[in-house]
Backbone as CSV, one residue per row, in Angstrom:
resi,resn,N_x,N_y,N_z,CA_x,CA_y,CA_z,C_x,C_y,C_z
1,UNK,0.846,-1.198,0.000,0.000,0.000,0.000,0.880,1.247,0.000
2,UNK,0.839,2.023,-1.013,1.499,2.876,-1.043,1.064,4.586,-0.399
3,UNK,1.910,5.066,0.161,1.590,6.775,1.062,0.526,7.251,0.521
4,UNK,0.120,7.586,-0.557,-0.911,8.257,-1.440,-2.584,7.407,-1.272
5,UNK,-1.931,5.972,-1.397,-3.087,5.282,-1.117,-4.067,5.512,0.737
6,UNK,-2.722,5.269,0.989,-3.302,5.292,2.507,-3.723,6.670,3.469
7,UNK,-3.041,7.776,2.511,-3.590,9.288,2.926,-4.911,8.917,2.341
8,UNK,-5.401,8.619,0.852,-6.515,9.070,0.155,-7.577,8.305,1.405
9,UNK,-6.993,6.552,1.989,-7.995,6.481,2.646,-8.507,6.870,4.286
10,UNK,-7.431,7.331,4.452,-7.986,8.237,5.829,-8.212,9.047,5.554
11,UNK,-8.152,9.876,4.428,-9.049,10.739,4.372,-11.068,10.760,3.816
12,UNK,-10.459,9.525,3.209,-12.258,9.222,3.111,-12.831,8.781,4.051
13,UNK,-12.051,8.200,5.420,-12.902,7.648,6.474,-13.084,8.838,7.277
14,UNK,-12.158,9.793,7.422,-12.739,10.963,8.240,-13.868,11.347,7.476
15,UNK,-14.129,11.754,6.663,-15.279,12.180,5.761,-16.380,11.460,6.254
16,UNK,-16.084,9.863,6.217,-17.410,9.469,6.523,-17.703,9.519,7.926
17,UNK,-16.649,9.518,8.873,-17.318,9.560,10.137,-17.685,10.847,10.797
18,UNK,-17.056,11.727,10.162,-17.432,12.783,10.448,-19.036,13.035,10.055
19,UNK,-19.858,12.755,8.597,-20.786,12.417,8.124,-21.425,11.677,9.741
20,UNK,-21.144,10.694,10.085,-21.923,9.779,11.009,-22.047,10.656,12.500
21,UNK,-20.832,11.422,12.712,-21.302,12.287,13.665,-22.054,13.806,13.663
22,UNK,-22.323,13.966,12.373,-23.295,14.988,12.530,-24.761,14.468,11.956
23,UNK,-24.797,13.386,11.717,-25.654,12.340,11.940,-26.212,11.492,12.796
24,UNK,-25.459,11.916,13.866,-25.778,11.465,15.745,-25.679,10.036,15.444
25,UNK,-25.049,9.332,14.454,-24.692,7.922,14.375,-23.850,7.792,15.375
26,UNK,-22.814,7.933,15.745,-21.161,8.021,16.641,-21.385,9.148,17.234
27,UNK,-21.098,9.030,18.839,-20.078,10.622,19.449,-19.103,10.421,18.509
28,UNK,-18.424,11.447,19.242,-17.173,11.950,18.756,-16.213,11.156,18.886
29,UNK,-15.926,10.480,20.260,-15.202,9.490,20.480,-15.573,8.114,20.445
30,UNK,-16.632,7.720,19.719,-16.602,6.705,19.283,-16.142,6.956,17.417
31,UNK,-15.910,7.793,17.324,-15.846,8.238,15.727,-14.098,8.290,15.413
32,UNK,-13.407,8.938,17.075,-12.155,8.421,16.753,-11.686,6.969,17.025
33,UNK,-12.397,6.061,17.882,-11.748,4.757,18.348,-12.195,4.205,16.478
34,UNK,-13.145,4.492,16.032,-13.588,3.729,14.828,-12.796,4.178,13.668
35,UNK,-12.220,5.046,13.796,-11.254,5.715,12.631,-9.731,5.122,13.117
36,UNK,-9.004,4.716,13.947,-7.902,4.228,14.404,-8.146,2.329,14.149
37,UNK,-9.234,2.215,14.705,-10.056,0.428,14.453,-9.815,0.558,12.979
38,UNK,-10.535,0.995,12.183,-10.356,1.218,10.486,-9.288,0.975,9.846
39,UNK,-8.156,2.314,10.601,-7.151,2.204,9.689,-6.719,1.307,10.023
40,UNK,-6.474,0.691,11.090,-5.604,-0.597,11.917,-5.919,-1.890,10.931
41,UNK,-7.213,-2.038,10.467,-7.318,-3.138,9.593,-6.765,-2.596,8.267
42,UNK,-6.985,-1.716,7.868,-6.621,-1.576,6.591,-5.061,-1.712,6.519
43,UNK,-4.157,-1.130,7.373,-2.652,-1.184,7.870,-2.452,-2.981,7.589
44,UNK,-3.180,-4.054,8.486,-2.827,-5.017,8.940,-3.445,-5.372,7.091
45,UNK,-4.235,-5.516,6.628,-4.887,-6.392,5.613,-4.980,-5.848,4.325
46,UNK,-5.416,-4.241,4.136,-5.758,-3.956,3.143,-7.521,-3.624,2.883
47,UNK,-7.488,-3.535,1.810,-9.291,-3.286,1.683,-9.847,-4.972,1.615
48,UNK,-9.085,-5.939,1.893,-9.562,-7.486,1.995,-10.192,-7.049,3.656
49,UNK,-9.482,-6.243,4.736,-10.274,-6.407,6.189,-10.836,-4.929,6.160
50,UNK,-10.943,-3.696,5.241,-11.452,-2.585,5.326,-12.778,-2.746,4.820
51,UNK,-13.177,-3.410,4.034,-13.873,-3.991,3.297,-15.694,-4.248,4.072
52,UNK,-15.276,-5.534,4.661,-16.343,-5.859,5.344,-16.754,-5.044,6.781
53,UNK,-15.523,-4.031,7.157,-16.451,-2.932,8.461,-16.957,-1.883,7.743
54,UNK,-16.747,-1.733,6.225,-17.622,-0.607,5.839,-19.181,-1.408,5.301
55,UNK,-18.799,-2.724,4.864,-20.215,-2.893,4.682,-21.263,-3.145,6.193
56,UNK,-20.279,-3.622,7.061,-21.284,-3.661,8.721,-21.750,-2.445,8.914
57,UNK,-20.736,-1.022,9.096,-20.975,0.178,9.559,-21.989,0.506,8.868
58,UNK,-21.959,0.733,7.270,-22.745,1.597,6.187,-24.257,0.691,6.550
59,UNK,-23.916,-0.308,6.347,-25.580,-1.341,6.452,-26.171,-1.140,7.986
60,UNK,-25.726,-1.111,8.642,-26.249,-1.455,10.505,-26.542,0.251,10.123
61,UNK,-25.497,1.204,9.762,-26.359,2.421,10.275,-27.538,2.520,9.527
62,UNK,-28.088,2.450,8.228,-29.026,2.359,7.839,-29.970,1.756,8.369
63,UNK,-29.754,0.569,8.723,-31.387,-0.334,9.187,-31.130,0.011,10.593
64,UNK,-30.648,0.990,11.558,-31.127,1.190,12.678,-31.243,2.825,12.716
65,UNK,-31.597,3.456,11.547,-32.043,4.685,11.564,-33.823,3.997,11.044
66,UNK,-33.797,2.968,10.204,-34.888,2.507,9.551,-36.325,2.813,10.757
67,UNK,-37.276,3.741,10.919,-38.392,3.637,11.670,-38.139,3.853,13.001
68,UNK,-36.475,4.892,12.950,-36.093,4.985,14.584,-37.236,5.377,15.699
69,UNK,-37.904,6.155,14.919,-38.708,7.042,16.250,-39.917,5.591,16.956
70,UNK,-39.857,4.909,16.287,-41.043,4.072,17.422,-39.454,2.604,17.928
71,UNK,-38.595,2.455,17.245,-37.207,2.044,18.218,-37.198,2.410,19.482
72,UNK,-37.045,3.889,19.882,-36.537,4.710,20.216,-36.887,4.397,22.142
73,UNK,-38.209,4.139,21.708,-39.008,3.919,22.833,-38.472,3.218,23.839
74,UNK,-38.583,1.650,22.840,-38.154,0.330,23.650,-36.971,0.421,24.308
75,UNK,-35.676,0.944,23.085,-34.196,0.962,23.608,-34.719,2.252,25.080
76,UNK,-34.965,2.983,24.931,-34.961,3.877,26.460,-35.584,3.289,27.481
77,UNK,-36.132,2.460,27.031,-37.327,1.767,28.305,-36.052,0.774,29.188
78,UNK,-35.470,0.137,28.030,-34.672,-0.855,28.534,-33.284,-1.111,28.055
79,UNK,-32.426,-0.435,27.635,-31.031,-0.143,27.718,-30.425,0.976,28.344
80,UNK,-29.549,0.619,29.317,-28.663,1.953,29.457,-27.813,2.881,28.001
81,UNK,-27.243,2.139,26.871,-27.052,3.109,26.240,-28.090,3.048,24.867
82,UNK,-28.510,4.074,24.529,-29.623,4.332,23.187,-29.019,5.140,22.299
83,UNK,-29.324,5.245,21.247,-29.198,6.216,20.207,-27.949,6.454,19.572
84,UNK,-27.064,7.511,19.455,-25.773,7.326,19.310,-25.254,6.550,19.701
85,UNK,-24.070,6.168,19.349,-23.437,4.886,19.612,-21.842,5.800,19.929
86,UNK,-21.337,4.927,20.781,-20.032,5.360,21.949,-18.778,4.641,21.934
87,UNK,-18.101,4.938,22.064,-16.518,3.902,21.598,-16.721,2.918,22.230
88,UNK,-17.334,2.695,23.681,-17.470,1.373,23.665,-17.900,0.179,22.884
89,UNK,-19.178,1.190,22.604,-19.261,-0.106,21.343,-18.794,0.165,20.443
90,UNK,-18.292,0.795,19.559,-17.309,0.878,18.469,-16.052,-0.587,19.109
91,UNK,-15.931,-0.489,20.018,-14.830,-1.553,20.156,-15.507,-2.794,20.672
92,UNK,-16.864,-3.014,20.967,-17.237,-4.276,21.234,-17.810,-5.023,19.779
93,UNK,-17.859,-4.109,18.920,-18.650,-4.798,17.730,-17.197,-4.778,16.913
94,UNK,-16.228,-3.579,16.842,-14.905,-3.422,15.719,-13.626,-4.824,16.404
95,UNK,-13.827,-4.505,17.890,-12.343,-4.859,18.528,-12.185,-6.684,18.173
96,UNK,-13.057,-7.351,18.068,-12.995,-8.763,17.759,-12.241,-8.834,16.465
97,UNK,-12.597,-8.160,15.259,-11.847,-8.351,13.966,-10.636,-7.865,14.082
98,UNK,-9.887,-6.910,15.063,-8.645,-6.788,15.006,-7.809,-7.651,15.742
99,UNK,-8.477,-8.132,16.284,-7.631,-9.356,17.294,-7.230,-10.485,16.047
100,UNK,-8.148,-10.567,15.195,-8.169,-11.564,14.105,-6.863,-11.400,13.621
101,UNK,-7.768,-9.695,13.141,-6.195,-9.319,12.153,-4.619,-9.221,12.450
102,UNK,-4.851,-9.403,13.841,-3.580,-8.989,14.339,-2.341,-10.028,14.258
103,UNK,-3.364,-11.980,14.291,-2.530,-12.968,13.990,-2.709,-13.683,12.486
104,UNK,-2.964,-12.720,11.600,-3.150,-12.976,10.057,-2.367,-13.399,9.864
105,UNK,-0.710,-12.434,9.763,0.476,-12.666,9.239,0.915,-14.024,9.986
106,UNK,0.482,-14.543,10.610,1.086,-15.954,11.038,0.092,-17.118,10.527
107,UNK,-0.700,-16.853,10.137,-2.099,-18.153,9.613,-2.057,-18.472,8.258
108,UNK,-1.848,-19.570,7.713,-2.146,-19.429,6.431,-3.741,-19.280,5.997
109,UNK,-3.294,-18.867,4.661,-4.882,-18.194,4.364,-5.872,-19.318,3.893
110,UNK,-7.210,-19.216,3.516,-7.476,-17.957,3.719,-8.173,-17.996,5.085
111,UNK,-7.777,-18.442,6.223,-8.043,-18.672,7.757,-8.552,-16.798,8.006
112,UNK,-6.892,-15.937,8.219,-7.578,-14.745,8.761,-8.611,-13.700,7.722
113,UNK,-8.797,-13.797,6.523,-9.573,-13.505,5.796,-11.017,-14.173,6.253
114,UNK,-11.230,-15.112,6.302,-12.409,-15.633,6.623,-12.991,-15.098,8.370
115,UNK,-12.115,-14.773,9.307,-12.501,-15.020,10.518,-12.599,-13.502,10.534
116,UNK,-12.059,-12.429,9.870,-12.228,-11.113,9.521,-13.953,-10.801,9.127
117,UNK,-14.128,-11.536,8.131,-15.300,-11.436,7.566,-16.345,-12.040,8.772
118,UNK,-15.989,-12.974,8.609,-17.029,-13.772,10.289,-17.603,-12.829,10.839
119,UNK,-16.290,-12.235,12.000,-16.833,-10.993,13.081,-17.582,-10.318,12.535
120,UNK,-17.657,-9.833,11.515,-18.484,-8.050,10.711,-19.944,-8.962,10.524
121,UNK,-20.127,-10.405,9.539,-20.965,-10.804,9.509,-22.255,-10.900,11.224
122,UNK,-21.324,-11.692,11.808,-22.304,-12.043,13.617,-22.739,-10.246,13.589
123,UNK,-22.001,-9.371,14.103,-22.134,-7.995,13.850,-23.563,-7.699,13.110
124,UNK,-23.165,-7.801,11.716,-24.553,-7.283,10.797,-25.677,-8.195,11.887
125,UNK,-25.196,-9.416,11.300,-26.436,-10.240,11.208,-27.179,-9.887,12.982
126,UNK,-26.513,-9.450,14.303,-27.175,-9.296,15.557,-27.813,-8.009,14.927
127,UNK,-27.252,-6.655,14.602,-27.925,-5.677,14.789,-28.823,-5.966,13.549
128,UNK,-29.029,-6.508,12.854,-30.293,-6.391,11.248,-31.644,-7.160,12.323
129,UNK,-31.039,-8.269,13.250,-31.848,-9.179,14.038,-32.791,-8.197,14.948
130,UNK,-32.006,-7.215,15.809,-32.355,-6.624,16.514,-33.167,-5.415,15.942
131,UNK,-32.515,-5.280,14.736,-33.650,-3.412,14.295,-34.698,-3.547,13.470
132,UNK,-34.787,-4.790,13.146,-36.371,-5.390,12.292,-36.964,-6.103,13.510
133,UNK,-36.537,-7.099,13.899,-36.762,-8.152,14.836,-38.143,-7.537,15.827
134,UNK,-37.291,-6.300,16.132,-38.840,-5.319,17.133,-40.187,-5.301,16.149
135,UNK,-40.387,-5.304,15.344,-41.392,-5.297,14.689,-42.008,-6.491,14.462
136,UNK,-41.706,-7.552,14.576,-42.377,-9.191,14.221,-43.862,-8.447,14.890
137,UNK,-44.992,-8.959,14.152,-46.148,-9.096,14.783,-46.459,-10.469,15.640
138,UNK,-45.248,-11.292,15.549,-45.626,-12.416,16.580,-44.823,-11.993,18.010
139,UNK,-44.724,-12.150,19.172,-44.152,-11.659,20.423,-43.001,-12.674,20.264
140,UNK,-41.546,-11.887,20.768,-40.280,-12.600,20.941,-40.600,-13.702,22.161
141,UNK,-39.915,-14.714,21.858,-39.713,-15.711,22.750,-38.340,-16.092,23.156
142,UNK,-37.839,-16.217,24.506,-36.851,-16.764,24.880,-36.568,-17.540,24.149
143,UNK,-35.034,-17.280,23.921,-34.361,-18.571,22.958,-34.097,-19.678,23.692
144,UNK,-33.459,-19.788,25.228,-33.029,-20.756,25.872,-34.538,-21.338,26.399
145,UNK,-35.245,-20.743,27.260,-36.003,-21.099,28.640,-37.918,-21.014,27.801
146,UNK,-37.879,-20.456,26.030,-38.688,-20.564,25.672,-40.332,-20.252,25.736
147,UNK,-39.704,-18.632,26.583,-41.357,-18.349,27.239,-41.365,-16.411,26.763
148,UNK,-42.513,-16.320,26.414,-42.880,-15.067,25.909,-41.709,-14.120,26.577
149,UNK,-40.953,-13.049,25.895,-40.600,-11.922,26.476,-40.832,-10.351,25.815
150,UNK,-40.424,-9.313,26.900,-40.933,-8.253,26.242,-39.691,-8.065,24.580
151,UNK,-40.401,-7.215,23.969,-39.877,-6.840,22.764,-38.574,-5.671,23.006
152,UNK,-37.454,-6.193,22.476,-36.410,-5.521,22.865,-35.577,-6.139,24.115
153,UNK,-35.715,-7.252,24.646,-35.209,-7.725,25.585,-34.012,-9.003,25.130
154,UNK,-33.148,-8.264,25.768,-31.587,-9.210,25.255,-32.657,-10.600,25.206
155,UNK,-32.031,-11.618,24.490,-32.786,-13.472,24.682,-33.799,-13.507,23.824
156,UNK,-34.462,-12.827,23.716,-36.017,-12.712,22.815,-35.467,-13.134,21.102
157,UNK,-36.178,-13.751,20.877,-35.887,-13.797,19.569,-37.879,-14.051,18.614
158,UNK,-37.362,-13.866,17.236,-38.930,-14.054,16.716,-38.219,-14.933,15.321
159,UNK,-39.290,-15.095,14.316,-38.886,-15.584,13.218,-38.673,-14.407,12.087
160,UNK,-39.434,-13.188,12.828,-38.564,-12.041,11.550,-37.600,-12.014,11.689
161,UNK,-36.870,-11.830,12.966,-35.741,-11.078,13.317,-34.635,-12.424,13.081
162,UNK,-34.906,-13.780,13.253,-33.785,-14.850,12.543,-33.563,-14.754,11.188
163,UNK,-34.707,-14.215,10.443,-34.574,-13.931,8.850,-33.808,-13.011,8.579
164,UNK,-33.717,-11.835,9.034,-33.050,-10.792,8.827,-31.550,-10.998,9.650
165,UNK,-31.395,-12.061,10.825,-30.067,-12.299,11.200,-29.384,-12.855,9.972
166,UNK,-30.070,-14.025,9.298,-29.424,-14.661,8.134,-29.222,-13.907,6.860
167,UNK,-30.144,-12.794,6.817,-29.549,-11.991,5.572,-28.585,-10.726,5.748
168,UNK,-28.437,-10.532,7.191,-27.522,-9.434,7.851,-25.933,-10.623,7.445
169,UNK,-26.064,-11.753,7.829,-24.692,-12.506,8.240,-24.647,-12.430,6.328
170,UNK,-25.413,-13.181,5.295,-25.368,-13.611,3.897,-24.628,-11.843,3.731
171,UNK,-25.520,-10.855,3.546,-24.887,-9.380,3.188,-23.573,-9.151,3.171
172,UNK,-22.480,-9.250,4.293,-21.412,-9.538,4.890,-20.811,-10.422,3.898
173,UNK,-21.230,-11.421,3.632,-20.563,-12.623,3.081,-20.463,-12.643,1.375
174,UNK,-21.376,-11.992,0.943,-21.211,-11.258,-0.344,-20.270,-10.247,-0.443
175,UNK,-19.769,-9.621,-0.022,-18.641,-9.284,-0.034,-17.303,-10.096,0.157
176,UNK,-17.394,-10.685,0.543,-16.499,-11.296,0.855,-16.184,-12.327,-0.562
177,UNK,-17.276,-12.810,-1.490,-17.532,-13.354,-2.655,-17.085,-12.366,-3.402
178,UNK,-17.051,-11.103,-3.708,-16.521,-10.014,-4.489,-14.946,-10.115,-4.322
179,UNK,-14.410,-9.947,-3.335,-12.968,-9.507,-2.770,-12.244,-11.247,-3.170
180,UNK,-13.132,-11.890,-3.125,-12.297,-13.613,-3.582,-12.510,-14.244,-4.213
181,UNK,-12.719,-13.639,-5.509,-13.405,-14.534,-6.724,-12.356,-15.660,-6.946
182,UNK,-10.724,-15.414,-6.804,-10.083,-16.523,-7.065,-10.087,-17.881,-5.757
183,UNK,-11.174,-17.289,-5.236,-10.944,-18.485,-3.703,-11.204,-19.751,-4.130
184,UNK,-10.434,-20.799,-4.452,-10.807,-22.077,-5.113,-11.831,-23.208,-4.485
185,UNK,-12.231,-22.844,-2.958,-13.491,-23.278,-2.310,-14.363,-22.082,-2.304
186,UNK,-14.389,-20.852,-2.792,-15.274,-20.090,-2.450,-16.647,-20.259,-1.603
187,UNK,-17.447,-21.476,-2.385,-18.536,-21.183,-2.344,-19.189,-22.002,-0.383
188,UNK,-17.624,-23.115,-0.191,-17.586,-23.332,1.360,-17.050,-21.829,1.979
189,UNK,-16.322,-21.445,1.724,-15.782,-20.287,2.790,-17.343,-19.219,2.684
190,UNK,-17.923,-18.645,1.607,-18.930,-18.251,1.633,-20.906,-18.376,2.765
191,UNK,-20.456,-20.224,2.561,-20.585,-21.091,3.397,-20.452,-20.511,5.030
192,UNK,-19.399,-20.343,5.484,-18.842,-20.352,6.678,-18.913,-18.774,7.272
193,UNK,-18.923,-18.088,6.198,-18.929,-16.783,6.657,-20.261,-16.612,7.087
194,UNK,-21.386,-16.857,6.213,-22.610,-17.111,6.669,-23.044,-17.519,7.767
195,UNK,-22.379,-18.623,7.956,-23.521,-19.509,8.850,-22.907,-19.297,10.206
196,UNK,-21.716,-18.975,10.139,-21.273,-18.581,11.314,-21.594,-17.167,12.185
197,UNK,-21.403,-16.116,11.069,-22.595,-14.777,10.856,-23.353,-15.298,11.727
198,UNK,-24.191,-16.081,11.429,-25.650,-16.654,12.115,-25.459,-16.805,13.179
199,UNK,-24.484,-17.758,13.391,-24.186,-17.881,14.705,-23.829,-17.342,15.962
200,UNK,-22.995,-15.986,15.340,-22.885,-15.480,16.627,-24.117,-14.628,16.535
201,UNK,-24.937,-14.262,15.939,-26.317,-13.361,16.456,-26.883,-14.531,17.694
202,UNK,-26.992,-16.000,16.958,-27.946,-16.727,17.959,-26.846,-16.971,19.713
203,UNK,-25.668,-16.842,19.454,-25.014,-17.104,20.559,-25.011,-16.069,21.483
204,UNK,-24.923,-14.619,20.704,-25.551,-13.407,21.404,-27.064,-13.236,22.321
205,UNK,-28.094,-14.022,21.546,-28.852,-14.334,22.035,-29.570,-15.624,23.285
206,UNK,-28.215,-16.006,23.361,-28.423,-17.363,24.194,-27.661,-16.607,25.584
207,UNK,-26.469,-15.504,24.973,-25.621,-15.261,26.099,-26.564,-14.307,26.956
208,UNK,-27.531,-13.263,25.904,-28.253,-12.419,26.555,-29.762,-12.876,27.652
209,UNK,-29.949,-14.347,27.393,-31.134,-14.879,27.799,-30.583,-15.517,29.445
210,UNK,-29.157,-16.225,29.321,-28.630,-16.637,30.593,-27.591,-15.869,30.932
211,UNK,-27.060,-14.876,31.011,-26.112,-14.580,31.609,-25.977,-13.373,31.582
212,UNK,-26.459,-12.687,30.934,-26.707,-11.010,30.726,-27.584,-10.473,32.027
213,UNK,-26.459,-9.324,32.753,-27.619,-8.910,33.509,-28.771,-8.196,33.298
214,UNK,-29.661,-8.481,34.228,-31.499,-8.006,33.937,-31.372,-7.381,35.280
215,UNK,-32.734,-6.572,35.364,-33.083,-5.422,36.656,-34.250,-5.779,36.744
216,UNK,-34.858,-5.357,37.689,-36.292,-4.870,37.884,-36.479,-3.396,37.769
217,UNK,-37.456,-2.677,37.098,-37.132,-1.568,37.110,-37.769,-0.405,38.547
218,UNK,-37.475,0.269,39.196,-37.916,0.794,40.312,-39.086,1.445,39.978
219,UNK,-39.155,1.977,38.758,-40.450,2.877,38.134,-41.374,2.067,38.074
220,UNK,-41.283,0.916,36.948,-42.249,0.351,36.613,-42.587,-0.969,36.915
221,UNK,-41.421,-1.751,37.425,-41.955,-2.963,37.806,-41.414,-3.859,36.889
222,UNK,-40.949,-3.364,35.627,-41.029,-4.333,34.857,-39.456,-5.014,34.231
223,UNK,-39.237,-6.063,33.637,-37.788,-6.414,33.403,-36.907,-4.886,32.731
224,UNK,-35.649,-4.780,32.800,-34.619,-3.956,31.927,-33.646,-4.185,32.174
225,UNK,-32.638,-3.617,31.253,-31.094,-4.040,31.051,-30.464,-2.706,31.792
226,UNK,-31.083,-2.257,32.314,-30.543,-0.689,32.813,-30.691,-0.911,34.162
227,UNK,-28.630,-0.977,34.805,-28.730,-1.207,35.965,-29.486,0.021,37.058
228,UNK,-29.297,1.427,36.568,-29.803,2.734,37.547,-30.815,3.399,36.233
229,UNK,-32.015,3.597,36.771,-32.390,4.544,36.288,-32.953,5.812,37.131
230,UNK,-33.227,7.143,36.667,-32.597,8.393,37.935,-32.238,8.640,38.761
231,UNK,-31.083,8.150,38.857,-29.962,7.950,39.852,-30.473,7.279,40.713
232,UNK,-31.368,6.181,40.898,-31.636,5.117,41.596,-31.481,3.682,40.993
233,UNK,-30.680,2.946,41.954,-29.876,1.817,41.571,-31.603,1.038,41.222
234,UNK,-31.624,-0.343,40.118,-32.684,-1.196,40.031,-32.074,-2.400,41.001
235,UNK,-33.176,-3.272,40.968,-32.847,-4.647,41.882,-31.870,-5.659,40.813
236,UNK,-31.167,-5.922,40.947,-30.883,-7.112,39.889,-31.488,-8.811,40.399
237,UNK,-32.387,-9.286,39.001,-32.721,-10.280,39.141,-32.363,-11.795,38.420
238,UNK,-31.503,-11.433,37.602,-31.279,-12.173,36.722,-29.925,-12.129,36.300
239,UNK,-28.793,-13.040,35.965,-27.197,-12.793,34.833,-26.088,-12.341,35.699
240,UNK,-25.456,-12.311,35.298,-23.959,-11.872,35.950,-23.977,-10.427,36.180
241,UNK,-23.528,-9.533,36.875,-23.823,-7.992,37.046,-22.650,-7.338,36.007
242,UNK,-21.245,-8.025,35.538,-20.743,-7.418,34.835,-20.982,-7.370,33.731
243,UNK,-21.843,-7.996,33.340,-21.856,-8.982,31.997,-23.228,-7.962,30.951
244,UNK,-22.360,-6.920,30.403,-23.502,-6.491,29.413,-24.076,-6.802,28.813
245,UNK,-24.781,-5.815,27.727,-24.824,-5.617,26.266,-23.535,-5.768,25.828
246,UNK,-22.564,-4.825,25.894,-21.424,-4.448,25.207,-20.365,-5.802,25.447
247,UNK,-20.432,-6.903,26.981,-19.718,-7.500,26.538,-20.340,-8.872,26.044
248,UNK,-21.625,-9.329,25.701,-21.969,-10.157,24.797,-21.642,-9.893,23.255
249,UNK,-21.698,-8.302,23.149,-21.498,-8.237,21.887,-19.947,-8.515,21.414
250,UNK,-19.015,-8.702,22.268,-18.230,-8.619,21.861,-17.617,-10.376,21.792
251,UNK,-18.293,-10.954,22.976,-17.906,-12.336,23.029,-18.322,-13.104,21.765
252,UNK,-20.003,-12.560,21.585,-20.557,-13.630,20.315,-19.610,-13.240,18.852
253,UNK,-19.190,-12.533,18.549,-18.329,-12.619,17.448,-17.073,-13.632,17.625
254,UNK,-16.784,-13.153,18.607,-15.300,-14.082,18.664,-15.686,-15.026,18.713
255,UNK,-16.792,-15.827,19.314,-17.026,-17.363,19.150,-17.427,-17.834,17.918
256,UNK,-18.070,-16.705,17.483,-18.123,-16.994,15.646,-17.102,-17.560,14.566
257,UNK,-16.436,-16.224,15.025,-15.173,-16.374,13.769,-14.247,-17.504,14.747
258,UNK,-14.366,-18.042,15.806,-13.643,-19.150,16.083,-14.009,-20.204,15.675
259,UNK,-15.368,-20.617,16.008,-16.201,-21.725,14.799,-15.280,-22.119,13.244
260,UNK,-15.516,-20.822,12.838,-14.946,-20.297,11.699,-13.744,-20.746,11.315
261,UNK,-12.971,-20.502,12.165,-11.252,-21.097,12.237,-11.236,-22.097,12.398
262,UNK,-11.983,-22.666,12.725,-11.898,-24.524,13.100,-12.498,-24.974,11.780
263,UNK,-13.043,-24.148,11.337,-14.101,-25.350,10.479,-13.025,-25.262,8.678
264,UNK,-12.583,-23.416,8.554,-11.283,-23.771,7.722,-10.739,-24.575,7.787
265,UNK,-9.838,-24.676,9.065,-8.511,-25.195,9.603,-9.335,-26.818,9.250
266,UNK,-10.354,-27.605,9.373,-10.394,-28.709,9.251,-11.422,-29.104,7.869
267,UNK,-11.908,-28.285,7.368,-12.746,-28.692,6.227,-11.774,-28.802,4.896
């Protein structure tokens, strides 16, 4: 990659994130951890790992602006963070693919190419799950324990929102079909990017049903993921107390693209 190349592309990623923060997509500092995350793949890989976080970023921000204002509700009812998005999560959804990238140069290929793509896929495919998923006209059901829950509640899952996990993870993975037309298994690694995609949305959802902490809420009585709300602590009833949003999101990828690595490494 030559100086010219790699100015032209930090300079198009400031452009766009700058775009995303006057778009209340990113603070500010989630706009720089995601511009350093960026170049770091592009440094380590090229547009083979720049590639698939612009199709996660560009796609996830779209379908979670999609019909925000009746979103808007649920996430405040029952997440501590809503709306803009914060370097934390910039690094719970980005930081898994750089760990990837970081032991590329020692893997033969196309291992860290595939486990690159993986992470961004679980990624799409949780948030496409989650920003249609609220809308199923059938009520989410626990994935593990299998009993009605409210809409928007980590564990809940419906049959819209698995459809749209599988075409969030497939989206991802089409790219990845562009960038490797010479891949002489393509159409298994394509395979794998997918289904593993899939996988970490549903593992996200298994982690959020047992082990994610839940509250009672002091206002209303009713379940949330929000340990204080106005400056009054909730009861915790349910999951581990450290154990977010932010760090399921970050675990179910990595168990993805580890799937992923095994199933290269042995298929």
């Amino acid at each position: 990659m030559t100086i010219l190349v790699f100015v032209l592309v930090a300079a198009g990623l400031a452009l766009l994130l700058a775009w995303s923060v006057r778009r209340h997509s990113l603070t500010r500092t989630g706009a720089g951890v995601a511009f350093c995350l960026a170049l770091g793949l592009q440094i380590l890989g090229g547009f083979q790992f720049l590639v698939p976080l612009l199709a996660f970023f560009l796609s996830s921000t779209a379908i979670t602006r999609y019909r925000k204002e009746r979103k808007e509700t649920i996430e405040k009812r029952l997440h501590a963070r809503t709306g803009t998005r914060d370097w934390v999560q910039v690094v719970a959804n980005g930081g898994p693919a750089l760990l990837f990238a970081l032991v590329h140069p020692w893997v033969p290929e196309p291992w860290g190419i595939v486990t690159v793509y993986t992470v961004f896929a679980a990624c799409n495919s949780d948030t496409w799950a989650s920003e249609i998923g609220v809308f199923s006209a059938r009520p989410p059901v626990s994935i593990v324990r299998r009993v009605v829950v409210e809409k928007g509640l980590s564990g809940g899952v419906t049959p819209l929102g698995t459809a749209f996990a599988l075409l969030g993870a497939g989206f991802v993975a089409l790219f990845y079909g562009a960038m490797n037309l010479d891949d002489p298994r393509l159409g298994f690694h394509l395979a794998i990017v997918t289904g593993c995609g899939l996988l970490g949305s549903l593992v996200d959802s298994v982690l959020g049903d047992l082990v994610q902490a839940k509250y009672r809420s002091h206002k209303s009585g009713a379940l949330t993921e929000k340990p204080v709300e106005d400056g009054i602590a909730n009861e915790q009833v349910a999951g581990i107390a450290w154990i977010d949003n932010d760090v399921v999101n970050f675990v179910s990828p990595l168990v993805a693209a580890g799937v992923a690595a095994l199933l290269v490494t042995w298929g």
